[in-house]
C-alpha positions in Angstrom: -34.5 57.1 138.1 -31.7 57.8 140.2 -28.5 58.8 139.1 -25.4 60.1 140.0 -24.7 63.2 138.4 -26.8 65.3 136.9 -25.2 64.6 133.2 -26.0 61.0 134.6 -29.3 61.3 135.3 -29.9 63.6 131.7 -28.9 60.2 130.0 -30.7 58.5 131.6 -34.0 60.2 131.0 -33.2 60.3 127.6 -32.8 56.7 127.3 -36.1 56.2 128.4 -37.6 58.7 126.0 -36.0 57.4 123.3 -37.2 53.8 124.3 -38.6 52.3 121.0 -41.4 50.6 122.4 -42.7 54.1 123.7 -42.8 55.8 120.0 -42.3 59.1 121.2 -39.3 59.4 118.9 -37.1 58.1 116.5 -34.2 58.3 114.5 -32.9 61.9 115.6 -36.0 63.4 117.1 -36.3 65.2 120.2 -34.2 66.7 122.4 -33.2 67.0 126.1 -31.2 69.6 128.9 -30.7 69.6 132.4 -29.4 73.1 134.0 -26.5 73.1 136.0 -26.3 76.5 137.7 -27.6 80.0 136.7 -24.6 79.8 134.2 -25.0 76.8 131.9 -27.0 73.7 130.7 -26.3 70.7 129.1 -28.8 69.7 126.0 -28.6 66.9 123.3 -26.3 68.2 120.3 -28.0 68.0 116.7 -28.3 64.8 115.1 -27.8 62.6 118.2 -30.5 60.0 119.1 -32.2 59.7 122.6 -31.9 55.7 122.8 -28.3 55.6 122.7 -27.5 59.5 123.5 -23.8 59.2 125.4 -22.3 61.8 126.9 -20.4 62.9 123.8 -23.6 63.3 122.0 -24.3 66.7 124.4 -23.1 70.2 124.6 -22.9 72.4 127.1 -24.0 75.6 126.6 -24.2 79.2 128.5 -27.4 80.9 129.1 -25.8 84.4 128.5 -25.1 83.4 125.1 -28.8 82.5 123.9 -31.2 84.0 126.0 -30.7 87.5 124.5 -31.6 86.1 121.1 -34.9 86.0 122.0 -35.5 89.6 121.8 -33.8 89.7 118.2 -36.3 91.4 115.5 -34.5 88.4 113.2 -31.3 86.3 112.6 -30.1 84.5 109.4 -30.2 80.8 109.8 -26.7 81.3 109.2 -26.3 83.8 112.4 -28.4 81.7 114.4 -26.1 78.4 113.6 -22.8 80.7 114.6 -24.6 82.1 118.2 -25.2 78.1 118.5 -21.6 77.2 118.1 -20.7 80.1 120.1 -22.8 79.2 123.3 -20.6 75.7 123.5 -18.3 76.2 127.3 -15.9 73.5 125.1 -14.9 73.9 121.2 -14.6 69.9 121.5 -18.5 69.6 121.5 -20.9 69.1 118.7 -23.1 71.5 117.5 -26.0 72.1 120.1 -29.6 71.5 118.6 -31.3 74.1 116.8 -34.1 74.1 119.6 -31.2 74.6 122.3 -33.2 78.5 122.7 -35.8 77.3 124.1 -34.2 75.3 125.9 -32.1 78.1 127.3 -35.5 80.1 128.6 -37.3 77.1 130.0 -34.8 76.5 132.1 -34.8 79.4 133.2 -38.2 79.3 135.0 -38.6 79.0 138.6 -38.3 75.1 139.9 -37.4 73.6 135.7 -34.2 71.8 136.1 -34.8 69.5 133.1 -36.7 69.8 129.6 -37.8 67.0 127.5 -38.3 67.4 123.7 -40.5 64.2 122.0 -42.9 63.7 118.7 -44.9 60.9 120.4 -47.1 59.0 117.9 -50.3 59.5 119.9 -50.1 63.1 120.6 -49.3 64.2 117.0 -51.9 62.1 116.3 -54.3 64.9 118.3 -52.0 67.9 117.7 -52.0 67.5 113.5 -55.9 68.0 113.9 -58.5 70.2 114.6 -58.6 68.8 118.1 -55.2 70.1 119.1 -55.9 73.3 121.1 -58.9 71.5 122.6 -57.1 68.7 124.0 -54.0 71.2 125.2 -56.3 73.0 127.5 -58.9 70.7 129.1 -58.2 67.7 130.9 -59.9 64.5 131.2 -58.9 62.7 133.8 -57.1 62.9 137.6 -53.5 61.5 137.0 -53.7 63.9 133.8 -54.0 66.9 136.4 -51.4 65.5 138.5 -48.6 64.6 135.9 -49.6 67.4 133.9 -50.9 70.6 135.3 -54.4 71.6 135.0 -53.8 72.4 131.3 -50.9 72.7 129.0 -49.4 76.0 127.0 -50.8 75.4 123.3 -48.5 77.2 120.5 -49.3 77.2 116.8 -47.4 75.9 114.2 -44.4 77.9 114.0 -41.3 77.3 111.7 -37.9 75.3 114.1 -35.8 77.4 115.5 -36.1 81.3 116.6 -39.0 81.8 115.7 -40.4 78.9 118.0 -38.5 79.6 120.7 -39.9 83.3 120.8 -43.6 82.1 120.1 -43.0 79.6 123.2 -41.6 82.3 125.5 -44.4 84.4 124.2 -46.9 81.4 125.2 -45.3 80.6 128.3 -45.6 84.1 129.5 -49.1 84.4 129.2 -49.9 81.0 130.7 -47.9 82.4 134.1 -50.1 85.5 134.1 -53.3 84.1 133.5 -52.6 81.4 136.1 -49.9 82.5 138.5 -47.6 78.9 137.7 -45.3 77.1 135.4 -46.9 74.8 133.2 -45.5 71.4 132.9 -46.6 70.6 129.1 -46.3 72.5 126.3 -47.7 71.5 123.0 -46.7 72.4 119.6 -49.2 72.0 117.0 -48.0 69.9 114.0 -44.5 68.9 115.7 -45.0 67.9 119.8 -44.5 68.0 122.9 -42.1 69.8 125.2 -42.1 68.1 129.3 -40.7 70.2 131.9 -40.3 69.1 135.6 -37.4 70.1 139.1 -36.6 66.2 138.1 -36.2 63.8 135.3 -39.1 61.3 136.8 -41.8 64.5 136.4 -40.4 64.9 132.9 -40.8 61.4 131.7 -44.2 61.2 134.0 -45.5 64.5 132.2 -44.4 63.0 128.8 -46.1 59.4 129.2 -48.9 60.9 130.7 -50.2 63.0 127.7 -49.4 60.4 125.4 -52.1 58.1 127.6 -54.6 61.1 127.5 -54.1 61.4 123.8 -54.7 57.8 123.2 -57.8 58.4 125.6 -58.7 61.2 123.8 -58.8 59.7 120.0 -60.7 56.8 121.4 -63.5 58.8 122.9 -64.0 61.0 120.0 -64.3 57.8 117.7 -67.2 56.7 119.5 -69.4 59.5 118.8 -68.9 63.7 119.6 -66.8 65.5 121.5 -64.7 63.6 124.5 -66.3 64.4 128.1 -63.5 67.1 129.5 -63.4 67.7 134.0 -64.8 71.3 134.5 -62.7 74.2 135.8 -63.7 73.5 139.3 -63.1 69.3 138.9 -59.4 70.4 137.6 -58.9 73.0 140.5 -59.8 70.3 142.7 -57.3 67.8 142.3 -55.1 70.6 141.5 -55.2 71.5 145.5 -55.6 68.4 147.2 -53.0 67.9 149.4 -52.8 64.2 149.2 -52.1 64.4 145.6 -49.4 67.2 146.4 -47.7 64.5 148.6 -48.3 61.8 145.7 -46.4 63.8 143.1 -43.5 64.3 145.9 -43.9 60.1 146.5 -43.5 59.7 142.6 -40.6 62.0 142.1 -42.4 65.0 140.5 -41.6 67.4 142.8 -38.6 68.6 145.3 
């Protein structure tokens, strides 16, 4: 998925997200970003679409100018929509999506140059059940692990917007200190799935990957009980082999 620029390689990725033969979104679902510097970050403005996203369907944004909203008690919609506006470097560009936040902190995390933002078919089809935070943090297979991380940040339904993007931080915060690394997948019950990855190829990996274990994962719990998760130690395993370390650097997922 090379590319030339780093704009360039965000459309990219975002026209293979938006592919309509992958149904992880449609219409204007999902979002993207890419960070440039410790300054600002380019994500998908609000009501653009991934398969045909062009570069005047982006804004970039400052970090400065959203990251401090996460530590506001509350904001009007209204307030929120103005910082949005206000966190564009140009005038000239569309409003930034209301998820831009989160955007803003994940990008912020050590080695997370790009974010991808889907509703894929399959994994909604785990995450609007009773199965959701069960399938977030167990795995079922190798490649899972690999792609994926040896589980994924689970965070309740929470209403678009602030409030998400604080109960992600919140999530994401507690994942690092209970296991001393950046997750790769986050899962939002009832919405989707948030990929992050140093490259576009470990987002789009990440994404297509738990879309394959949630297909996996509905077809083994309609054939009777619960599906058959790796144990701790199985995960840990693949986790620190370091053939697979080298096969995630062959593939792209890592710098």
């Amino acid at each position: 998925m090379s590319a030339n620029t780093p704009l360039d390689a965000l459309l990219n990725l975002s026209h293979q997200l938006g592919r309509e033969d992958r149904r992880l979104a449609i219409l204007g679902e999902g979002n993207i970003s890419v960070r440039h510097d410790a300054e600002t970050f380019t994500v998908k403005a609000s009501g653009s679409n991934l398969a045909t996203l062009a570069a005047a369907g982006t804004a970039t944004c400052r970090f400065d100018k959203l990251i401090p909203l996460l530590a506001s008690a509350g904001m009007s919609d209204a307030a929120i929509e103005e910082s949005l506006f206000a966190a564009r470097i140009s005038t000239d560009s569309k409003k930034p999506s209301v998820e831009t936040i989160f955007h803003a902190y994940l990008l912020t995390l050590p080695g997370v140059n790009y974010v991808g933002h889907t509703h894929p078919i399959t994994i909604n089809q785990v995450l609007c059940s009773t199965h959701a935070r069960s399938f977030a943090t167990h795995r079922l297979f190798p490649d899972e692990i690999v792609c994926c991380g040896v589980e994924s940040v689970f965070v309740p339904y929470t209403d678009p917007g602030l409030k998400l993007s604080q109960a992600i931080k919140t999530a994401v915060e507690e994942y690092i200190n209970r296991l001393s690394r950046s997750p790769r997948i986050i899962l939002l019950e009832n919405h989707g799935l948030i990929a992050l990855g140093a490259t576009p190829e470990a987002v789009l990996a990440g994404t297509l990957m738990t879309a394959k274990s949630a297909e996996i994962y509905v077809g083994a719990a309609s054939i009777g009980g619960a599906p058959k998760f790796l144990t701790d130690a199985q995960v840990e395993r693949i986790a620190g082999r370091p053939d697979e370390h080298y096969r995630q650097k062959a593939l792209g997922l890592s710098t």
